[in-house]
MDTraj code that builds the backbone (N, CA, C; nanometers):
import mdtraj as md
import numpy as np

residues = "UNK UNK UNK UNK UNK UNK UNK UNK UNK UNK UNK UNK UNK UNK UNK UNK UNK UNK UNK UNK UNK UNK UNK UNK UNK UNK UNK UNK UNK UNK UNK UNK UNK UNK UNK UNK UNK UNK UNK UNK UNK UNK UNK UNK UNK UNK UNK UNK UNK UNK UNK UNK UNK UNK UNK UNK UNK UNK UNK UNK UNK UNK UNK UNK UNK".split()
xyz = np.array([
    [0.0843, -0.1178, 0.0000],
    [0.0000, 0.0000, 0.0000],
    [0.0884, 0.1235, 0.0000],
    [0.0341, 0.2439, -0.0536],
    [0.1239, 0.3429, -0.0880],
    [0.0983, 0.4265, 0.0394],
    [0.1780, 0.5462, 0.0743],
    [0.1707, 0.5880, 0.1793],
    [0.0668, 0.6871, 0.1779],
    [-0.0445, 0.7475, 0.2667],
    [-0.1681, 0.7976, 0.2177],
    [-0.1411, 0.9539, 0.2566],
    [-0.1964, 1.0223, 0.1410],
    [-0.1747, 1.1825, 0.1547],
    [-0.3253, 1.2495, 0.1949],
    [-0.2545, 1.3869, 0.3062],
    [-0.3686, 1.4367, 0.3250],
    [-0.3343, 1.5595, 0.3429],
    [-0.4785, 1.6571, 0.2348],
    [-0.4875, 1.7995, 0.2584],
    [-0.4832, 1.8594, 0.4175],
    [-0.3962, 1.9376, 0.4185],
    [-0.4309, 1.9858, 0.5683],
    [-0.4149, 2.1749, 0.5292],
    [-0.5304, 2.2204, 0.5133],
    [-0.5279, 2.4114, 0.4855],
    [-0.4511, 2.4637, 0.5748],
    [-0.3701, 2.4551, 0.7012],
    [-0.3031, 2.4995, 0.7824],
    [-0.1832, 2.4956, 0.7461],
    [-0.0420, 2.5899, 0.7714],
    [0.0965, 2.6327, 0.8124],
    [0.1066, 2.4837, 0.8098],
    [0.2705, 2.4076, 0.8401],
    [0.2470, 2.2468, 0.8495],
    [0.4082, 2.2887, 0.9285],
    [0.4425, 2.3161, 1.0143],
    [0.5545, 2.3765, 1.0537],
    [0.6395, 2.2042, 1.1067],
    [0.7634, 2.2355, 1.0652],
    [0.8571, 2.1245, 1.1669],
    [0.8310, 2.0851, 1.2724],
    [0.8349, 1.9489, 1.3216],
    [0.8393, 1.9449, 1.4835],
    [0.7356, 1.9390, 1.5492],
    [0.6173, 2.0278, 1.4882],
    [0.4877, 2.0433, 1.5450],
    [0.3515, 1.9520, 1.5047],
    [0.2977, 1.9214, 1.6085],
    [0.1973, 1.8506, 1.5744],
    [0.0966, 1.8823, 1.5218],
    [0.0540, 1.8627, 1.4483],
    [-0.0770, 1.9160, 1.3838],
    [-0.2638, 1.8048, 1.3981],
    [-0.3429, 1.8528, 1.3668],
    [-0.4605, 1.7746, 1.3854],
    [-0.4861, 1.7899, 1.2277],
    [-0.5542, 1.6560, 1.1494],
    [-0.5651, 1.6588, 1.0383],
    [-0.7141, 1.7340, 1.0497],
    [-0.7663, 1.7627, 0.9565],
    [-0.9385, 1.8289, 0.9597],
    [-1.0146, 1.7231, 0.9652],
    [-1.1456, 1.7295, 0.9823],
    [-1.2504, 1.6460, 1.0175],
    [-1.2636, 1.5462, 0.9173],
    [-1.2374, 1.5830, 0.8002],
    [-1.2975, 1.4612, 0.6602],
    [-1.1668, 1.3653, 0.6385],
    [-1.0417, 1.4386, 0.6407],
    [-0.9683, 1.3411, 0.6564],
    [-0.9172, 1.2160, 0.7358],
    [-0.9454, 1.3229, 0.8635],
    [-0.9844, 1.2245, 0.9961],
    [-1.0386, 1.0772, 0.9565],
    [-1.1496, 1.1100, 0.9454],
    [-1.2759, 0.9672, 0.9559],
    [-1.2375, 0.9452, 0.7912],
    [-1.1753, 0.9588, 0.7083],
    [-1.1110, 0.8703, 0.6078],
    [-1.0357, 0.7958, 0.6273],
    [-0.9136, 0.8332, 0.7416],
    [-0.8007, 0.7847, 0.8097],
    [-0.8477, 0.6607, 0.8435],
    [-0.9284, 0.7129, 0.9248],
    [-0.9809, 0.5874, 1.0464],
    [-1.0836, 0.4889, 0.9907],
    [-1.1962, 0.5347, 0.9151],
    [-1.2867, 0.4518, 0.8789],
    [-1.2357, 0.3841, 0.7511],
    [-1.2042, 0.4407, 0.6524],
    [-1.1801, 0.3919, 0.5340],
    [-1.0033, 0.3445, 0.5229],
    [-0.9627, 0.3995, 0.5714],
    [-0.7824, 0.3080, 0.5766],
    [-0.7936, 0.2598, 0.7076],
    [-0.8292, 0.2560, 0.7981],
    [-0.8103, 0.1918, 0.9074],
    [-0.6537, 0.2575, 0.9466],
    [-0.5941, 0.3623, 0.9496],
    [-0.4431, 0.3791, 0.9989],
    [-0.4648, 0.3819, 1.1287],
    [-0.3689, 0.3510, 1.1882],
    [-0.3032, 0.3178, 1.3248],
    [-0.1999, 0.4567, 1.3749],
    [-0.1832, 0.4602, 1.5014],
    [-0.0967, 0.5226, 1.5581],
    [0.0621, 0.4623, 1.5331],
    [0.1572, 0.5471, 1.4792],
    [0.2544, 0.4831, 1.4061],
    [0.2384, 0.4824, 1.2800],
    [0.1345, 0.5060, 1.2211],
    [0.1708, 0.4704, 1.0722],
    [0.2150, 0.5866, 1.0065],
    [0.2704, 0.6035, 0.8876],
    [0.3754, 0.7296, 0.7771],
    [0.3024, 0.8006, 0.7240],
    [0.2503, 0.9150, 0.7122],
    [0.1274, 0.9710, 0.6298],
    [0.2425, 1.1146, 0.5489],
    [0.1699, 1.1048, 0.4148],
    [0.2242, 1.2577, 0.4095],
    [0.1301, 1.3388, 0.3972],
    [0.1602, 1.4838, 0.4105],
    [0.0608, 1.5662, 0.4383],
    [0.0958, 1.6654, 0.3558],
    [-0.0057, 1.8030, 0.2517],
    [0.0496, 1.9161, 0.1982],
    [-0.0518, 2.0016, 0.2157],
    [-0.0405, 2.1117, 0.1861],
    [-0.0977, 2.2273, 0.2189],
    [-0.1141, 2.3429, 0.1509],
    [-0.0720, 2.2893, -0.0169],
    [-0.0904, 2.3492, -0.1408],
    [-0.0054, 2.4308, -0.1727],
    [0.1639, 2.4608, -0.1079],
    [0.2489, 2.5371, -0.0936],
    [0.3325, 2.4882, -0.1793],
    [0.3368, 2.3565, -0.2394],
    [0.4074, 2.2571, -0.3935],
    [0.4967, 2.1821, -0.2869],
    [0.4748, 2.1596, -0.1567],
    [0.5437, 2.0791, -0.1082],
    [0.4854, 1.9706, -0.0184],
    [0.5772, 1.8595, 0.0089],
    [0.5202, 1.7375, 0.0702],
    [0.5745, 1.6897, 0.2047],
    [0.5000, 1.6882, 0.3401],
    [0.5766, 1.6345, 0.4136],
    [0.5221, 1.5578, 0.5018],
    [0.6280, 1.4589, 0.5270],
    [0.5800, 1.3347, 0.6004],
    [0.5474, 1.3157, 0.7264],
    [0.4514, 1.2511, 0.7906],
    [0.4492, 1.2633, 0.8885],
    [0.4281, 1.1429, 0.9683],
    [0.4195, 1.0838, 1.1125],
    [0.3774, 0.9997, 1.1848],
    [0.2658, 1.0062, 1.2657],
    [0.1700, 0.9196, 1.2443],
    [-0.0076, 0.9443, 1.3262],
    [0.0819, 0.9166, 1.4617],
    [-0.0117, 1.0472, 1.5325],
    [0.0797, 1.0227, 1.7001],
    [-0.0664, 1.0109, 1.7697],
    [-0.1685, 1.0487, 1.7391],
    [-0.3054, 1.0008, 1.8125],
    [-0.4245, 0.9626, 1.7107],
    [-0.5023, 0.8436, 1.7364],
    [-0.5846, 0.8123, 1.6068],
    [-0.7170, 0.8129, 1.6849],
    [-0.8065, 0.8681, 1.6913],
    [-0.9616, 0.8925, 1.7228],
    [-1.0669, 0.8697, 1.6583],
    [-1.1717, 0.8377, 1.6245],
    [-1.3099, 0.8388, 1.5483],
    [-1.2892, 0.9692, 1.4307],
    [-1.3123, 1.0660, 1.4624],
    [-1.3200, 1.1752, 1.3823],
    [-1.2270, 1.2686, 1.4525],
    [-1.0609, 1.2588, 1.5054],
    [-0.9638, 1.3204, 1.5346],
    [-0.8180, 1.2620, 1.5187],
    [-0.7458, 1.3260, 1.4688],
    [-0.6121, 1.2329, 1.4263],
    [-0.5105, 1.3127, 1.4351],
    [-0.4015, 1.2810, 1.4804],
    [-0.3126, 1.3952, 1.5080],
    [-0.1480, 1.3564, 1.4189],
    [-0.0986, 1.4480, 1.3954],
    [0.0469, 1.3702, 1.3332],
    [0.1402, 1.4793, 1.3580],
    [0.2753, 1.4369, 1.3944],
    [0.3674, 1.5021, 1.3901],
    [0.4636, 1.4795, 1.2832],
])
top = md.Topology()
chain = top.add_chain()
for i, resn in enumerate(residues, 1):
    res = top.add_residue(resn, chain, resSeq=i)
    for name in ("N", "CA", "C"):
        top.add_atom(name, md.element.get_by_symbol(name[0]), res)
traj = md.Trajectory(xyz[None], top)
């Protein structure tokens, strides 16, 4: 499986954790089933890509650093 990308409209700064938005969330979780630990990349329409690690996985909340 390829590693799964997600829009996030927010700054995506180093180091910092971010919360993915609500639709991606419950895509995460319901439809990929990702886990805490798993590689996600994330962009923010700036032409760049960056990777991240799910550090909390919730129903409709997901967090990655």
């Amino acid at each position: 499986m390829s590693t799964p990308r997600f829009y996030c409209p927010n700054p995506l700064p180093a180091g910092h954790t971010i919360q993915l938005p609500e639709n991606a969330a419950v895509h995460a979780t319901r439809a990929l089933r990702l886990q805490v630990g798993d590689q996600v990349i994330l962009f923010n329409g700036d032409g760049y890509d960056y990777t991240g690690i799910l550090t909390s996985v919730r129903k409709q909340e997901v967090s990655a650093a």
